[in-house]
C-alpha positions as CSV (number, residue, x, y, z in Angstrom):
1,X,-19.1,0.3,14.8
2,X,-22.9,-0.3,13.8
3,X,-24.5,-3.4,14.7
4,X,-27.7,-4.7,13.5
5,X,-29.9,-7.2,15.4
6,X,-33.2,-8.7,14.2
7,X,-36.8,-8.8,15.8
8,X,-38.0,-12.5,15.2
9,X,-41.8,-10.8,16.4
10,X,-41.8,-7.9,14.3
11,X,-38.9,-8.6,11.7
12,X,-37.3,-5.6,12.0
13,X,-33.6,-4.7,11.8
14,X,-32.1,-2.8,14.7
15,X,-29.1,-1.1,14.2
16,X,-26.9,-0.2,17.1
17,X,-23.7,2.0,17.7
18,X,-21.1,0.2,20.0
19,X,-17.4,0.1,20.2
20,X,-15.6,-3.3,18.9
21,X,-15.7,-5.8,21.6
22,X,-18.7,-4.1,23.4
23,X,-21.8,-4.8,21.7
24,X,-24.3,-6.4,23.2
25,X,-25.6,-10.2,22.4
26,X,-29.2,-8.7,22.7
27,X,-31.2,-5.5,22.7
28,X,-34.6,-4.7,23.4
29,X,-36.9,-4.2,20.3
30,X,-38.4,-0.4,20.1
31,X,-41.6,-1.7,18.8
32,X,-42.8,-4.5,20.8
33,X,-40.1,-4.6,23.4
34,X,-38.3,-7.9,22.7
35,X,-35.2,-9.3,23.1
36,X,-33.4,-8.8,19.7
37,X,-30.4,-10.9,18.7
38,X,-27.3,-10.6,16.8
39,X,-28.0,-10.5,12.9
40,X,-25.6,-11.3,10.1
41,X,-27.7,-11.8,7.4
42,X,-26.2,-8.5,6.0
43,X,-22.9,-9.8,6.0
44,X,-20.0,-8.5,8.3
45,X,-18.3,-5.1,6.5
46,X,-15.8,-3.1,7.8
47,X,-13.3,-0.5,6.1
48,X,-9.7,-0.3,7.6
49,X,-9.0,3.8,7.3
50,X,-5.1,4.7,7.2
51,X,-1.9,3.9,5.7
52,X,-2.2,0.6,6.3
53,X,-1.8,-2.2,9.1
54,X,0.3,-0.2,12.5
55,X,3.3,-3.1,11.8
56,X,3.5,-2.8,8.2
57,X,5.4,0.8,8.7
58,X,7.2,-0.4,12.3
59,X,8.9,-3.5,10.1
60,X,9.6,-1.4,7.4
61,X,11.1,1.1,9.4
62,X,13.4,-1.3,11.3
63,X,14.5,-3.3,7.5
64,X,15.3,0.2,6.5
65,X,17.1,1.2,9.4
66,X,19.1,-2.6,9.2
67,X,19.7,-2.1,5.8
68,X,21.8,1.4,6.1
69,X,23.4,0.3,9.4
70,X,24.8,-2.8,7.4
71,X,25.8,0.3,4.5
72,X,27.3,2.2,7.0
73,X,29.7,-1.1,8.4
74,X,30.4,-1.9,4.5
75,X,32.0,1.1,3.7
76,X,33.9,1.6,7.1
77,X,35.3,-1.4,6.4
78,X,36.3,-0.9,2.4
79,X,37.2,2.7,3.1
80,X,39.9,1.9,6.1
81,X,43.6,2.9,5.2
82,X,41.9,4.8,1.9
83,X,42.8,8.2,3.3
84,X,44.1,10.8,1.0
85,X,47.4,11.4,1.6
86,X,48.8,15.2,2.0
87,X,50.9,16.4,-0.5
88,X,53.5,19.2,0.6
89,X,52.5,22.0,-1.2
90,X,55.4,24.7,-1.2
């Protein structure tokens, strides 16, 4: 995820590459070699890539797979004793 800090000597925006809950609080400007903090004056983006949030699909899954097993006891239940019966066939 890209960072950005600002140098309060230069004004210049740094941007930095770190994984999410590893960036740094400062970095050291190229320019004039001062400690850079955190800038949000861009405002805080981020894009969410996939089908959606990991539990939306693992509580959907297990509705799903209630819903059928509840299915499966109703017609157990109304389909006991329904057996066709044989019919002698000569």
């Amino acid at each position: 995820m890209i960072f950005e800090y600002k140098c309060e000597k230069c004004n210049k925006l740094i941007e930095k590459d770190f994984r999410v809950g590893h960036a740094e609080k400062t970095v050291k400007c190229q320019d004039c070699n001062s400690d850079c903090e955190r800038y949000y004056g861009s405002g805080v983006n981020f894009i969410l890539v996939g089908g959606g949030w990991p539990g939306k699909s693992i509580k959907f899954n297990r509705e799903q797979t209630e819903k059928n097993e509840h299915a499966g006891e109703r017609m157990r239940s109304e389909r006991t004793g329904t057996a066709p019966k044989l019919v002698d066939q000569r």
